[in-house]
C-alpha positions as CSV (number, residue, x, y, z in Angstrom):
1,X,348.1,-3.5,256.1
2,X,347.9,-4.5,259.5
3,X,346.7,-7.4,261.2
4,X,344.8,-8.0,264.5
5,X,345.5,-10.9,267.0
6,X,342.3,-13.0,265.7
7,X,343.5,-12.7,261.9
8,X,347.8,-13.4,262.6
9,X,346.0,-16.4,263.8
10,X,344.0,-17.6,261.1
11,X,347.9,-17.7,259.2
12,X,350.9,-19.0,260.0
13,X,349.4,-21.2,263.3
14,X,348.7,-18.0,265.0
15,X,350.9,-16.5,268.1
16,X,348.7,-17.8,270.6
17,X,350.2,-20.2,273.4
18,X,349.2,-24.0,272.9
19,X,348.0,-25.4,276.5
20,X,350.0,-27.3,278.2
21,X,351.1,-30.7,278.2
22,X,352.4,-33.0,280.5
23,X,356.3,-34.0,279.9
24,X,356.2,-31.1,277.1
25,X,357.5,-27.7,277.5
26,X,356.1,-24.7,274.9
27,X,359.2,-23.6,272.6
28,X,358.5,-20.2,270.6
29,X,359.8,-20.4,267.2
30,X,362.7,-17.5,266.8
31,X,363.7,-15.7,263.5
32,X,366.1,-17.8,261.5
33,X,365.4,-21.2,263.5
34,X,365.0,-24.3,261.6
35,X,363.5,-27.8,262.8
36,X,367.2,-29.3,262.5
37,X,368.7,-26.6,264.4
38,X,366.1,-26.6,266.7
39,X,366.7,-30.3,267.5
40,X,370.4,-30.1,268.1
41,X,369.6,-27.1,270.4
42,X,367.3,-29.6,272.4
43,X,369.3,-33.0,271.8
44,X,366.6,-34.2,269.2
45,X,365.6,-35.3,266.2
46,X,363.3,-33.5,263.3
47,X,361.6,-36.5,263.3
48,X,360.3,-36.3,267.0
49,X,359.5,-32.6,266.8
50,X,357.4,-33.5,264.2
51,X,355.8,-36.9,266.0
52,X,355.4,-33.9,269.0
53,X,353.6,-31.2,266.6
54,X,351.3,-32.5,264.2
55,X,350.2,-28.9,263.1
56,X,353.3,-29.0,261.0
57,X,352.4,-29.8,257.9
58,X,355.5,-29.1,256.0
59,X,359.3,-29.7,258.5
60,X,361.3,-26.8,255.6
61,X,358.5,-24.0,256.7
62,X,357.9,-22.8,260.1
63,X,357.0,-19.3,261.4
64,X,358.9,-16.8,263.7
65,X,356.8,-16.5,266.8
66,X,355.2,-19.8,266.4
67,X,354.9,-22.4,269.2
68,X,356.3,-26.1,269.5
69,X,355.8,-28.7,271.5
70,X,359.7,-30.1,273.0
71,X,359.5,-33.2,275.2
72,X,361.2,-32.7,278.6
73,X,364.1,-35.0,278.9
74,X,364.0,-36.5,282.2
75,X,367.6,-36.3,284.0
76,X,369.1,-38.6,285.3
């Protein structure tokens, strides 16, 4: 079975870039990430990633090729 852009989609959150958003930048989700090593690759917490992308609906299942939302940390 194979699916079209319009169905991958309707599953999963889709593969379609969010807009974007000021003092965000888009992160696409990689095979074998997790939220928790996704944060201590950005210097952040599970928590925030999920305050920052309230399409998750559950933090222990995210999807290869899926987009998140990482706050930009200022330097300084």
């Amino acid at each position: 079975m194979e699916l079209n852009l319009n169905e991958m989609d309707k599953i999963a959150g889709g593969y379609r870039k969010p807009p974007e958003k000021t003092g965000f930048f888009i992160y696409q989700i990689k095979k074998g990430d997790t939220l928790g090593k996704i944060a201590r690759d950005f210097n952040t917490t599970v928590e925030n990633i999920l305050a920052w992308n309230p399409q998750i609906k559950n933090k222990n299942l995210i999807y290869a090729g899926d987009f998140l939302y990482i706050q930009e940390i200022a330097e300084g």
